[in-house]
C-alpha positions in Angstrom: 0.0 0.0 0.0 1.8 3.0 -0.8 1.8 5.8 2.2 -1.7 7.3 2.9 0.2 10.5 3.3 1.1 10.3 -0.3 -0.6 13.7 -1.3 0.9 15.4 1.5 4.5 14.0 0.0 4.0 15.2 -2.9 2.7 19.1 -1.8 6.1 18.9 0.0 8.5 17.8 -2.7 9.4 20.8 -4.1 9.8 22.5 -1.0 12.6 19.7 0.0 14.9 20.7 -2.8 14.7 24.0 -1.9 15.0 24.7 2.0 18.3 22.9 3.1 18.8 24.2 6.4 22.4 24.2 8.3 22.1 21.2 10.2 25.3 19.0 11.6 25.5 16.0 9.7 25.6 12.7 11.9 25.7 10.4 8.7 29.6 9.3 10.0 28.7 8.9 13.3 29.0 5.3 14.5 28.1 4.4 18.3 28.8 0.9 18.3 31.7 -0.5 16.0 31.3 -4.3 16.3 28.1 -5.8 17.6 29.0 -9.7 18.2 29.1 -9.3 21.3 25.7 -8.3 21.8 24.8 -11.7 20.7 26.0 -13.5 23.5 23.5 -12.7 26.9 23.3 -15.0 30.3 20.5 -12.2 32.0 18.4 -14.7 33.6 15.5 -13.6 31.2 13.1 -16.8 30.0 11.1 -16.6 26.5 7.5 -15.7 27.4 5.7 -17.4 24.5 6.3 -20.5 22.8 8.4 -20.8 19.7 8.5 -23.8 18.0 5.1 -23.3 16.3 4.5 -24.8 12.7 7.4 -27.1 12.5 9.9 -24.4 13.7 12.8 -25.8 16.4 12.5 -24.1 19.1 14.5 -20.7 19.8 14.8 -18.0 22.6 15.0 -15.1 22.1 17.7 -12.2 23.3 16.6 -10.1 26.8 14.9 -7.8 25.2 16.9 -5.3 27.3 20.1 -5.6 25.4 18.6 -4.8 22.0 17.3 -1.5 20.7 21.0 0.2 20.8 21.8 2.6 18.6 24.6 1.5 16.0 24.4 4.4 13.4 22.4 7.7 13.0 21.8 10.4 10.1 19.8 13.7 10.0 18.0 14.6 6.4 18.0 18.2 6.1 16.1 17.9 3.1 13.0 16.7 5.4 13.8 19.1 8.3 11.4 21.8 7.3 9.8 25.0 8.9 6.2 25.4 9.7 5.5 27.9 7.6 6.9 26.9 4.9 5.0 24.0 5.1 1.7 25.8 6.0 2.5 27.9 2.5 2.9 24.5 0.8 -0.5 23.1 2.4 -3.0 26.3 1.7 -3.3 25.9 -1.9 -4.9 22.6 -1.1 -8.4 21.4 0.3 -6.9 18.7 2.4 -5.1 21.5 4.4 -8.3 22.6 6.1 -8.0 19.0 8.2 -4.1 19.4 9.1 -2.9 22.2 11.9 1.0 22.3 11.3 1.9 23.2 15.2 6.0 22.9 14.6 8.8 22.8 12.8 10.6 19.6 12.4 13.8 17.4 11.9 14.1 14.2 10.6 16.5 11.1 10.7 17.5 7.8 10.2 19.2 5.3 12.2 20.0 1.8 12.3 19.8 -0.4 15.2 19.8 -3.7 17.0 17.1 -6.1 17.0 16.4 -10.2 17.0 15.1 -12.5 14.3 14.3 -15.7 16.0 16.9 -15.5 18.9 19.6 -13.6 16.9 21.1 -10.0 17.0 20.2 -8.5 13.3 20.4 -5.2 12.3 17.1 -2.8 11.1 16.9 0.9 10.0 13.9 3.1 11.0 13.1 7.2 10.4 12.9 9.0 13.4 10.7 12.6 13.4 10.6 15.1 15.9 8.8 18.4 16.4 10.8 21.7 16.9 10.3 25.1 19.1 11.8 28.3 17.9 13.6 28.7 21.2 14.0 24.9 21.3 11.7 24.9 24.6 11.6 20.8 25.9 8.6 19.7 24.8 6.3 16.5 26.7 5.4 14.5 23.6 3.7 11.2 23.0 5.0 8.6 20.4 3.3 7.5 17.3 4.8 4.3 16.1 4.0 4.7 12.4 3.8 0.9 11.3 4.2 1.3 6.7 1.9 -0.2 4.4 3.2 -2.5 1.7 6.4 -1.4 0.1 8.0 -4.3 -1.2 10.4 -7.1 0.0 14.2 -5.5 0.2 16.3 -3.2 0.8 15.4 -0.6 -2.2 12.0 -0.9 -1.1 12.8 0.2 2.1 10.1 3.5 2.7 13.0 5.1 4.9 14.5 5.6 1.1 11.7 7.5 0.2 9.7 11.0 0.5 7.0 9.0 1.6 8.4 7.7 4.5 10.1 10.7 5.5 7.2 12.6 4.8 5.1 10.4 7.4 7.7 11.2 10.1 7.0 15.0 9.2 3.0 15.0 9.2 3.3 13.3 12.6 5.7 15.8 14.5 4.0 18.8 12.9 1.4 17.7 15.4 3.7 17.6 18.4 4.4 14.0 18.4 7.5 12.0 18.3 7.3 9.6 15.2 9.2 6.7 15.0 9.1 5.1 11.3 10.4 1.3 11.3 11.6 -0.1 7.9 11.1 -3.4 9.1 13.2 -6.1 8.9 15.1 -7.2 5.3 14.0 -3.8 4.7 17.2 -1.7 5.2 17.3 1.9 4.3 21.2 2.8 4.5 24.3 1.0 5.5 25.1 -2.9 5.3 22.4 -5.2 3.2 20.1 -7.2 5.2 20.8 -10.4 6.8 17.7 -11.9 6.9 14.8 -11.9 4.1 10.9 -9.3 5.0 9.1 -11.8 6.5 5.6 -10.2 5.4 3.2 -10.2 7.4 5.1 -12.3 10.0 3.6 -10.8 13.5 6.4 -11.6 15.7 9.2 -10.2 13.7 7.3 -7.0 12.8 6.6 -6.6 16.2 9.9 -6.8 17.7 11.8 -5.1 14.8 9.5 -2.4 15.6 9.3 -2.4 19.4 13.5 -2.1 19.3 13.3 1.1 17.0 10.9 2.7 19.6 13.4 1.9 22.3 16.2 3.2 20.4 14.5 6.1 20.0 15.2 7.2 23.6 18.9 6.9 22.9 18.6 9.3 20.5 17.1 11.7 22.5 19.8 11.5 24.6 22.8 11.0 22.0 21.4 14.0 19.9 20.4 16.4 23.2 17.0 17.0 21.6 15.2 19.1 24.3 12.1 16.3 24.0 10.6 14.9 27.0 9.2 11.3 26.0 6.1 10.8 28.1 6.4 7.1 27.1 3.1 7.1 25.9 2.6 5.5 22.5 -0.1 5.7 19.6 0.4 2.8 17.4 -0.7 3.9 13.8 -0.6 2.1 10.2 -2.4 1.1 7.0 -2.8 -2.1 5.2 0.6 -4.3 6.2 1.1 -1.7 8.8 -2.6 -2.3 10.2 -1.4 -5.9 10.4 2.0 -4.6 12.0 -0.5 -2.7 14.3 -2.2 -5.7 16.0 1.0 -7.4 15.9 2.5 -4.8 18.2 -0.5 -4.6 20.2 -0.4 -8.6 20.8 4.0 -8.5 21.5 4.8 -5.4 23.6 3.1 -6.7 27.1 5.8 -9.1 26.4 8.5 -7.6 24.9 8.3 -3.9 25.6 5.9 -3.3 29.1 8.2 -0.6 29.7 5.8 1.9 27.6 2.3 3.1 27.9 -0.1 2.3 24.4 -3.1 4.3 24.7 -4.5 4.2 21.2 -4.1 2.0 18.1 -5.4 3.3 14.4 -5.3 0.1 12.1 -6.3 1.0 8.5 -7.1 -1.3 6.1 -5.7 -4.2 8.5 -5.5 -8.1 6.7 -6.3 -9.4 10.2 -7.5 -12.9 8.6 -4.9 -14.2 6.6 -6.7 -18.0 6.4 -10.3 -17.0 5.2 -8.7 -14.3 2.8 -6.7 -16.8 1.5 -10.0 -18.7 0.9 -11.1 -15.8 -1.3 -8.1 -14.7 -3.2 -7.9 -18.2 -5.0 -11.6 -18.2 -5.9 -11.4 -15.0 -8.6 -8.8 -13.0 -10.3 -8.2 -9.8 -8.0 -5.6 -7.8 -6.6 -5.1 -10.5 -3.7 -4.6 -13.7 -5.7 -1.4 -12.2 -6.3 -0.3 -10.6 -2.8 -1.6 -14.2 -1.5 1.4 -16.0 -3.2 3.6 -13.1 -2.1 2.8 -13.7 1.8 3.3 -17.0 1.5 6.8 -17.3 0.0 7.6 -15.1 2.8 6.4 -16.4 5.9 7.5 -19.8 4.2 10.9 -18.4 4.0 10.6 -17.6 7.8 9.5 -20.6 8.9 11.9 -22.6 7.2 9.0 -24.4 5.0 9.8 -22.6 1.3 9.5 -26.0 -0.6 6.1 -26.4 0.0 5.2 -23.3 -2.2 6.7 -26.2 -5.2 3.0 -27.8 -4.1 1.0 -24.7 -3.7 2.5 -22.5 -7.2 2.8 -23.5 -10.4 6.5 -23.7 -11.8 6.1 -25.0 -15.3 6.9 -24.1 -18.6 7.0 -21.1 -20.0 6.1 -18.7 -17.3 7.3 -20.7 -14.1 5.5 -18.2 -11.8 7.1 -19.6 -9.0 10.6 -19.1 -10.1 9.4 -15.5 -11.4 7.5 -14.4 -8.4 10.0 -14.9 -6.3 12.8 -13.2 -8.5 10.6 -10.3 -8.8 10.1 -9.9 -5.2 14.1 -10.2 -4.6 14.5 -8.0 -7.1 12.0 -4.9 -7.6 9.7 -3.2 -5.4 6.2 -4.4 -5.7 4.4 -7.6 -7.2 1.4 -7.4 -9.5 0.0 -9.9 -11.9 0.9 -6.6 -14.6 4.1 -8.3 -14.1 4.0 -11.4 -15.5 1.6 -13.2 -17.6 -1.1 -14.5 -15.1 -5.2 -14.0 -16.2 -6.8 -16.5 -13.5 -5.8 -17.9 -10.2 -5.3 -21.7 -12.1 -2.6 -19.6 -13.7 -0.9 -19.2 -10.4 -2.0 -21.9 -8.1 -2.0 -25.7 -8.3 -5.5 -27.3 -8.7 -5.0 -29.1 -5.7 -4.7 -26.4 -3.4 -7.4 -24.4 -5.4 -9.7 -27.3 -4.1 -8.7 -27.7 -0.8 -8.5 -24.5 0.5 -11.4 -23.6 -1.9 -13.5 -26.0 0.2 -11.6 -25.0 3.9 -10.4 -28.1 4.1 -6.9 -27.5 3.5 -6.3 -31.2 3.5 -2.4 -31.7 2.4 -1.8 -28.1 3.3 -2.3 -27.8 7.2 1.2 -26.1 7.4 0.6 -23.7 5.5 -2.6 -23.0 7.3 -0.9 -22.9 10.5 1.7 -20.0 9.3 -1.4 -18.4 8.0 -3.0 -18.7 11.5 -0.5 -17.7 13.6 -0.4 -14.9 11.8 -3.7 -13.6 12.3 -4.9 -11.8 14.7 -7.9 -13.2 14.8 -6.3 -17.0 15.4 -2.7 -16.6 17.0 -2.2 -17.9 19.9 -0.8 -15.7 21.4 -2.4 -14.6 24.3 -3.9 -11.3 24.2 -2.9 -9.2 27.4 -3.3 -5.9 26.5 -6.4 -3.2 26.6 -5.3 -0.5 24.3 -8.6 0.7 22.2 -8.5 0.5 18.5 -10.1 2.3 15.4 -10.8 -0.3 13.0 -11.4 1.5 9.5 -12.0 -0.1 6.3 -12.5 0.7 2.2 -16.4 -0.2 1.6 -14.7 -1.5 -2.1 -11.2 -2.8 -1.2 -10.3 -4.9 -3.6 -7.1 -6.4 -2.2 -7.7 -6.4 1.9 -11.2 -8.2 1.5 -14.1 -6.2 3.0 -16.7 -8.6 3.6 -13.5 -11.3 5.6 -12.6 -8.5 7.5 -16.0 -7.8 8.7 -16.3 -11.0 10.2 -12.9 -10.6 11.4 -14.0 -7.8 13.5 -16.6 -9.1 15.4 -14.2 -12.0 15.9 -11.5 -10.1 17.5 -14.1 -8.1 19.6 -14.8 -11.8 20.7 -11.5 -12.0 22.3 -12.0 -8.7 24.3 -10.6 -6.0 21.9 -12.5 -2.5 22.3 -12.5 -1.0 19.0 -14.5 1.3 17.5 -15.7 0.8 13.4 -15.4 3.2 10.6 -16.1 2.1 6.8 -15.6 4.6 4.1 -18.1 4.5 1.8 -17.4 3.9 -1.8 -13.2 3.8 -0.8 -10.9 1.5 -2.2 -7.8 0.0 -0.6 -5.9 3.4 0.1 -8.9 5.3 -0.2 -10.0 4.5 3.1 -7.2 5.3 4.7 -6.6 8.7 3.5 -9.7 9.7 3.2 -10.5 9.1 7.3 -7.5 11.3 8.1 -9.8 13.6 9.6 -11.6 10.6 11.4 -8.1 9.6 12.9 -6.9 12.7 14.0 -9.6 13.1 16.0 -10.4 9.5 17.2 -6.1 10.2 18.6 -6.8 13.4 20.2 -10.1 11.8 22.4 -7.8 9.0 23.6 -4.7 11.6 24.4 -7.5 13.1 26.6 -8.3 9.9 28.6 -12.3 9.6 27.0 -13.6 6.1 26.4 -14.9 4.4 23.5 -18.7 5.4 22.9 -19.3 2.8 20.3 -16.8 0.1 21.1 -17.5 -3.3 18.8 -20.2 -2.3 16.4 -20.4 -2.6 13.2 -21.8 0.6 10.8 -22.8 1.3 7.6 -20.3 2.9 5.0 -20.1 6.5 5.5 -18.9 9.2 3.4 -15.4 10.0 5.3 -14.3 13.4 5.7 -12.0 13.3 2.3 -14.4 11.5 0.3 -13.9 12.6 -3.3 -16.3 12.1 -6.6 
C-alpha cells in the first residue's frame, strides 16, 4: 500500500529541494563498531511465549533489554522543514483545512539492534521530531508509524523515500515523536540485510518495531533533543502496517511493558490471513497475487519454502514460482501486470485451489498454521493488552477483502478487543485510509484526553469520510 500521506509528500516535494537548512551531519557517526558481542547474553531472562510453532525448532530469544541500541544515525535536512513553509505549501490545497502544522521539524534515520528468531540483526527506522523556535523541551507522546506494503528489500525500504520521510514529518507537525520502522530485510542505508521481510510475520514486525521505539530514547539523549518522552505511544498504520499494528498490540506486554499504548489506528488491516486466503484463490483480483507473495515469505521464515513447489505453479514457459520470487528479490512491488497470469489456475496448483477452496486444507495444514499464527484473529498468542482500536476499512477494497474483515471484527471483539468501526463509503484499498485522516486525527486526540470508547464493537454502515472525493 503506498503511504496514505502520499498527497501530503507530494505538496512537500518541491519545498525539499529548496529549504536545506544548516544542520550538523551525523551520517559518519557510529556508536557501536562491532556488535558480536551483543549476541551473547546469560540475563536470567526466560522466553514468554512459545516458539516452536509450525514445524519451527524451538528458539529464545535475546533479553529484550540488550537490543534496541543505537549503532548508526543520520539527519536529512532535506525533510527538516519549517512550519511555515510547510503551512505555505499546504494552503493551496483542500486537504489542508484537516491538518494544523503546530511545529517545525527534523528528521532522521538510524540503524539499530534487533532479534530475528533468537539472533542480534540489524534494522533501519526514520525518526521525526517536532521543533520550538527557542528549542523549549517539549512532553510528547509517540506514534509508532507501522508502513503499508512497500516491497520485500532493501530498495523498497520506505526510509529511502519522501514517503516515508514525509510520514515522520505529518506526525511531529502535530507535536508528536514519530518513529518510522523499515522493518526487517528492509534496510534503508548501510550494510544489506541479513535476513529476508518476513511479510506479514507478526512476531518479527513486532519486535523489529518495538527495538526502534526503544532506540528512539537513545537518540534523544545522544542527539540532546530538548524532548521529553512521556512514554506514551499511539500505534498507527495502513494495510501491512494495520497488520504490523495488532501485531504490536499482541508483542509489547511481552517484549516492551516498559511503555504506555493508549490508542491503536489500524487501516485497512488483513487481520484474517486464512479466510482471505479462501477468497483470493476463488477470482482473479488484486489479492490472488499478494496471496502468493505472503506465502513465500512467511515460508521463508518458517523454514517451509519447498512447499510453495505444491501450492504454485513452476512450469513451462512462465514458471510463476521461479518469477514471483525473482521479482520480489529483485524490484519493489508484485502485480500480476508483471507477468503473464489471467486467472488464479494460472498461479495456483488445482489441488490447493480445491482444498482451500473447500476450507479443508487437507495436504496443506502447514501452510494453514503459518497463515494462522499470523492472524490476529487466530494466534495464539495470548492477548494481554487493553489498548482501544479504530478499526477503519474501504467499503470496495479490492485487495484487503471487506466482507472477511468484517467477520474478522466481530471475531476479535470476541476475544475482548475495544475498538471502534469506521467504513468509508465507496473507498478502495488506500482510499479509506486517507480519506478518514480527519476521522483519525480526531479519534487520537479523544484517547490523548483519557475519553472512552462510545461505540466500542459495532459494526456501521459505510459512510462518506471526511476526504471522500467524486
Amino acid at each position: 500500500m503506498k503511504n496514505i500521506f502520499v498527497v501530503i509528500a507530494l505538496y512537500l516535494f518541491l519545498l525539499a529541494c529548496k529549504e536545506r537548512e544548516e544542520n550538523i551531519n551525523l551520517s559518519d557517526v557510529e556508536f557501536f563498531d562491532d556488535i558480536s558481542d551483543l549476541s551473547i547474553y546469560d540475563t536470567g531472562f526466560k522466553t514468554p511465549i512459545e516458539t516452536a510453532v509450525c514445524g519451527l525448532k524451538r528458539y529464545d530469544w535475546l533479553d529484550p533489554s540488550t537490543t534496541g541500541k543505537v549503532l548508526k544515525i543520520e539527519e536529512l535536512p532535506e525533510y527538516s522543514l519549517s512550519r511555515e513553509a510547510i503551512k505555505s505549501l499546504l494552503s493551496q490545497y483542500q486537504e489542508s483545512k484537516f491538518i494544523e502544522i503546530k511545529y517545525d521539524v527534523k528528521v532522521y534515520r538510524f540503524r539499530y539492534t534487533t532479534q530475528n528468531k533468537g539472533e542480534i540483526v540489524e534494522a533501519t527506522s526514520m525518526f521525526g521530531v517536532p521543533v520550538t523556535e527557542d528549542e523549549t523541551p517539549i512532553d510528547l507522546s509517540a506514534v509508532l508509524w507501522l508502513h503499508g506494503t512497500s516491497g520485500f528489500m532493501d530498495d523498497c525500504a520506505p526510509g529511502r523515500t519522501s514517503d516515508g520521510a514525509y510520514s515522520m514529518v505529518l506526525m511531529a507537525t502535530q507535536g508528536f515523536m514519530a518513529v518510522g520502522p523499515d522493518y526487517l530485510g528492509l534496510n534503508s542505508f548501510g550494510a544489506a540485510s541479513t535476513v529476508k521481510h518476513p511479510y506479514l510475520g507478526m512476531e518479527a514486525t513486532a519486535i523489529a518495531s518495538l527495538d526502534a521505539l526503544k532506540a528512539t530514547q537513545i537518540l534523544i539523549k545522544r542527539l540532546k533533543l530538548p524532548l521529553n518522552f512521556n512514554k506514551n505511544v499511539i500505534l498507527w498504520g495502513g494495510s501491512q502496517g494495520g497488520h504490523a499494528v495488532f501485531s504490536v498490540d499482541l508483542f509489547a506486554p511481552y517484549y516492551a511493558p516498559e511503555f504506555n499504548y493508549i490508542a491503536a489506528v489500524a487501516l485497512i488491516p488483513p487481520t484474517n490471513l486464512v479466510d482471505a486466503a479462501v477468497e483470493a484463490v476463488k477470482r482473479m483480483g488484486d489479492d490472488t497475487v499478494t496471496l502468493a507473495a505472503v506465502m513465500i515469505e512467511l515460508s521463508r521464515w518458517y523454514e517451509m519454502f519447498q512447499k510453495m513447489y505444491e501450492i504454485i505453479r513452476n512450469d513451462e514457459p512462465l514458471k510463476p514460482l521461479d518469477t514471483l520470487t525473482n521479482i520480489m528479490d529483485t524490484r519493489c512491488g508484485v502485480g500480476d501486470q508483471q507477468f503473464e497470469i489471467k486467472a488464479p489456475e494460472d498461479l495456483y496448483l488445482k489441488e490447493f485451489i480445491e482444498s482451500i477452496t473447500k476450507k479443508e486444507w487437507e495436504g496443506f495444514e502447514d501452510i494453514k498454521c503459518i497463515l494462522k499464527e499470523n492472524s490476529p484473529d487466530f494466534t495464539f498468542i495470548i492477548r494481554k493488552s487493553s489498548t482501544p482500536f479504530l478499526y477503519v476499512l474501504s467499503e470496495k477494497d479490492e485487495l484487503v477483502n471487506t466482507p472477511v474483515q468484517r467477520i474478522s471484527f466481530d471475531r476479535l471483539c470476541q476475544k475482548g478487543y475495544e475498538m471502534e468501526y469506521l467504513e468509508c463509503k465507496d473507498a478502495s484499498h488506500t482510499q479509506g485510509a486517507a480519506w478518514s485522516v480527519k476521522e483519525q486525527f480526531e479519534w487520537v486526540r479523544k484517547r490523548l484526553k483519557g475519553e472512552k470508547l462510545i461505540e466500542s464493537c459495532k459494526i456501521k454502515e459505510p459512510t462518506l469520510c471526511s476526504g471522500t472525493r467524486n
